[in-house]
N, C-alpha and C positions, 0 to 999 in steps of 0.2 A: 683368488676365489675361483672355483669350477661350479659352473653353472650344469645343473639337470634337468635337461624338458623331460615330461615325461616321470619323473622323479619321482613318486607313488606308485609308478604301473610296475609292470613286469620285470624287464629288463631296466628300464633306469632305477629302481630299487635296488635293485640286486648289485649297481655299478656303487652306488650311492653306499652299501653294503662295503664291498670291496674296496673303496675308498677310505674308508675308514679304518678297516683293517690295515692302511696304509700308515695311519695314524691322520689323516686329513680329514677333515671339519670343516674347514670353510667353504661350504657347497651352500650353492643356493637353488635349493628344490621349486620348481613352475611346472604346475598340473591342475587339473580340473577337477575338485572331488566332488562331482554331484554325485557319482558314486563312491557314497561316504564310508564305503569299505576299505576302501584302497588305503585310507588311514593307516591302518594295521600294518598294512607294508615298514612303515616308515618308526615304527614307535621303539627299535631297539638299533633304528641308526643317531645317528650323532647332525644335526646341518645347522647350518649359521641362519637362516632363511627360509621361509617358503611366499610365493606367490600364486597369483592366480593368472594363468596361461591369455585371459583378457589384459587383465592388468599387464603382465608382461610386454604383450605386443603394443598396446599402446606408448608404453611406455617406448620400447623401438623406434617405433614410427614418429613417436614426439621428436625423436632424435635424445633423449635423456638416456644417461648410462643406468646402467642398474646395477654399477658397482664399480669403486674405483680401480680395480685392477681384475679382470678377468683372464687367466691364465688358459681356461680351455673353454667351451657348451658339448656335453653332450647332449645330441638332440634325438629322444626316444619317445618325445608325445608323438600320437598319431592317434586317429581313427583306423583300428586294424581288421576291422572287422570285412570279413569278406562278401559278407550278404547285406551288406548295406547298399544301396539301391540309390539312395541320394546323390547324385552326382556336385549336386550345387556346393551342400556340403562336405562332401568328401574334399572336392578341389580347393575350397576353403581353407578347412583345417589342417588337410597334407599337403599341399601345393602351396596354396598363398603364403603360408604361415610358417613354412619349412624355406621361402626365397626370402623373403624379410630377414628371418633370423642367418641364413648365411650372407646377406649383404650388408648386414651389421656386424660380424665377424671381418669380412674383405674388410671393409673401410675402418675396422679400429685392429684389423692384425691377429686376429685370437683363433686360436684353433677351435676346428669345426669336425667334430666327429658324428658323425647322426647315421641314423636308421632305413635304410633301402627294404627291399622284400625281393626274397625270391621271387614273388610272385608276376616280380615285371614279366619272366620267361614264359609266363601261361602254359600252353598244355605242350609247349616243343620238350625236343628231349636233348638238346645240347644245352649246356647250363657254362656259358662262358660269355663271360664279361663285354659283351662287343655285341654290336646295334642290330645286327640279321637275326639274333637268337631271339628278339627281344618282342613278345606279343604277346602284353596279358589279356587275360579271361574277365574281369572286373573292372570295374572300377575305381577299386581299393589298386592295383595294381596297377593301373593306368597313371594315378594320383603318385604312384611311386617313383615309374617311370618315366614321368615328364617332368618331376624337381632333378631324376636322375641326365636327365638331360641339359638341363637350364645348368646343373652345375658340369658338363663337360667341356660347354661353351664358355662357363665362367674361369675355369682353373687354368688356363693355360695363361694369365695374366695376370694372377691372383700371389700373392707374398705368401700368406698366409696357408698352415698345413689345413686341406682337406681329405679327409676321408670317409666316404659311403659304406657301409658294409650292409650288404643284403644276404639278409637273415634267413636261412633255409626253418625248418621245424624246430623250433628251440621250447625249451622244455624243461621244468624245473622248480624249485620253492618259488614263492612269492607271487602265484597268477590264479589263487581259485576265484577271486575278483571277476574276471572274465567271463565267468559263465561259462556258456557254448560256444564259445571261441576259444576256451585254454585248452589244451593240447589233450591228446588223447589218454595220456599217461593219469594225472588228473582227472581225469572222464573213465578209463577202465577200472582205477581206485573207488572213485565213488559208487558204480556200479557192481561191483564184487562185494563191499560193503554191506550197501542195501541190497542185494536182488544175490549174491552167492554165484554169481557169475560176469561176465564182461562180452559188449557186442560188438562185432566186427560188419560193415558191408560185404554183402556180396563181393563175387569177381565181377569187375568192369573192364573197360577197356584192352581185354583178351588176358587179365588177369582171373587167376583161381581165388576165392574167397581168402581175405582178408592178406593175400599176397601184393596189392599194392605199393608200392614202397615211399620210401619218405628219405631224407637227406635229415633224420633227427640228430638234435645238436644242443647238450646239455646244456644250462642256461650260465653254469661255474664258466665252461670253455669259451662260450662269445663272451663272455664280460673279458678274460683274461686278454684277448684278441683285442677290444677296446683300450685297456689298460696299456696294453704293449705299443701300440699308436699313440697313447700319449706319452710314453715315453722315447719314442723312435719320432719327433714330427719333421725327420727330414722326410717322410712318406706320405704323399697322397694318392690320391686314386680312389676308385670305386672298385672294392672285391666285395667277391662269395664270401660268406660266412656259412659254413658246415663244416663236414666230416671231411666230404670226398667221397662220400660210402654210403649205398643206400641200404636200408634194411625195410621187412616188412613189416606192417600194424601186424601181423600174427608174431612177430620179434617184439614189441611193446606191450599186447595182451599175456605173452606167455610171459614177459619177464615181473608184470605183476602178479599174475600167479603165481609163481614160484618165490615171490617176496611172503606171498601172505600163505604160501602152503596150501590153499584150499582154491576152488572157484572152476568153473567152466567156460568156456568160448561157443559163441554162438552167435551167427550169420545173421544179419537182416536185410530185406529190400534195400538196392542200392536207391536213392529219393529221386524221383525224377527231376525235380527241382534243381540239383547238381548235373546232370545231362550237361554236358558239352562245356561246364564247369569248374570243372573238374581234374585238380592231376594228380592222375594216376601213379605219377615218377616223378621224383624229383635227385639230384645229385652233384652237387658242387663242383664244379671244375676248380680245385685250393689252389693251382699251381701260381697265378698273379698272387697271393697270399703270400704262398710257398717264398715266391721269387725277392719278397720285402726283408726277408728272414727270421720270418717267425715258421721255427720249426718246432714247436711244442704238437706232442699226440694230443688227440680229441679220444674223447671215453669212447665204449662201443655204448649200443641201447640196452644193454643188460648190465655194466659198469651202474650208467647213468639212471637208471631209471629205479637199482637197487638204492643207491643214497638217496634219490628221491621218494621212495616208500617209506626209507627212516623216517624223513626228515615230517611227509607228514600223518606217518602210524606212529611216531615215537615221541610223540610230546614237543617236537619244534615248531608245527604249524601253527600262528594264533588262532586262538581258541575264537575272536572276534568273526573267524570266518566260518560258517554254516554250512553245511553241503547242499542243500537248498541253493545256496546262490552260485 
């Protein structure tokens, strides 16, 4: 059996997706659907199980297996959200809850692939895998960085394959759940839609308007990236997850434009509220990737972001989900 935290959301839908495509079934789905959207994600894969992400951890902590043979977890539950403010619970849900589930992995041997954030690096502009680079903005990022630490200390003594990958800008089917946390792409769509145009920030940080850039990373490519760690688990470690390559939000608004042939770009107030927030740059250093040998190319944002307009202007997207939400 492969277990998926996270299993409704974004990215462990999408794995849960690809899985199946492998002809694999036996997954046992653990997520939280108060937001009983997320549903939708899941109604055209195939899984042996779902749980509820309480029940789960109890379940762990009782010491009770929750399955007699687990071959892999990946673990993609998280609170992602960057404006959340809650420190009690963020460290709760990402921290506490992400060191259970990998010590229950050590102690019965099962691979442990789970979910880092770029966002441990904060506003630096080296983006390489090693402790100096490492100083997030939030608390969501903080929350990332110190399970990413509890496991550097744990792996060098550990049987068992682990590996972290920290997720640059990923983007793709399966996230309008999210609201104002799914990705721009998603958010430029919706707003060309209703209003016949798409808005960009300001220039910030000695950037010109909506020149920004981002480390965007189709959501097909990180799962594939996933997929290939479970088949290679002679490899641990904690890598980047991106391109290598950053491009700007003015590379994502035009690339919807030009999907839907119509629409305009237009500037608004950077929010003061993101002040010091905020990054500006982000850019994967793939080469510890590179070096595991996975040499597969990454789409560019105009590749990526065209199949993504298919998929939700073209009759793929469920209908369950609302542009409202």
């Amino acid at each position: 059996m492969i277990i998926v935290t996270g299993g409704a959301g974004f990215i462990g839908s999408n794995i849960v997706k690809a899985l199946n495509a492998r002809g694999i079934t036996d997954i046992l789905v653990v997520d939280n659907l108060s937001n009983g959207a997320k549903y939708a994600n899941l109604v055209d894969c195939e899984i042996a199980d779902y749980l509820d992400k309480d029940a789960f951890l109890t379940c762990l902590k009782a010491g009770s297996r929750v399955a007699s043979a687990v071959d892999a977890i990946f673990h993609e539950g998280a609170c992602s959200s960057t404006t959340e403010w809650d420190g009690r619970y963020m460290m709760h849900n990402n921290y506490d809850y992400s060191r259970t589930l990998l010590d229950y992995c050590i102690e019965n041997r099962i691979a442990f692939l789970y979910a880092s954030s770029a966002a441990v690096y904060g506003g630096g502009r080296v983006f390489t895998e090693s402790r100096e680079h490492e100083m997030p903005l939030n608390v969501y990022g903080y929350s990332k960085f110190l399970f990413d630490q509890y496991v550097r200390r744990r792996m060098p003594a550990v049987e068992n394959q682990i590996a972290g990958f920290r997720y640059f800008n990923v983007y793709g089917p399966r996230e309008q759940h999210k609201g104002g946390m799914a990705s721009v792409a998603v958010q430029f769509n919706r707003q060309l839609l209703e209003q016949d145009r798409v808005r960009l920030f300001e220039g910030t940080d000695g950037y010109a308007d909506g020149e920004q850039r981002r480390d965007f990373v189709f959501v097909d490519d990180a799962v594939d990236v996933n997929l290939w760690f479970l088949d290679h688990p002679e490899h641990s470690g904690i890598f980047n997850l991106g391109t290598g390559r950053s491009q700007t939000f003015n590379d994502v608004a035009r690339a919807v434009v030009a999907w839907h042939g119509r629409g305009s770009i237009e500037y608004v107030p950077f929010p003061a509220h993101l002040q010091g927030r905020y990054q500006s740059f982000t850019e994967g250093d793939i080469s510890a990737l590179r070096a595991t040998g996975y040499d597969r190319r990454f789409k560019t944002v105009e590749e990526g972001v065209a199949i993504y307009m298919e998929w939700l202007n073209g009759g793929d997207a469920p209908e369950t989900f609302s542009p409202a939400n």
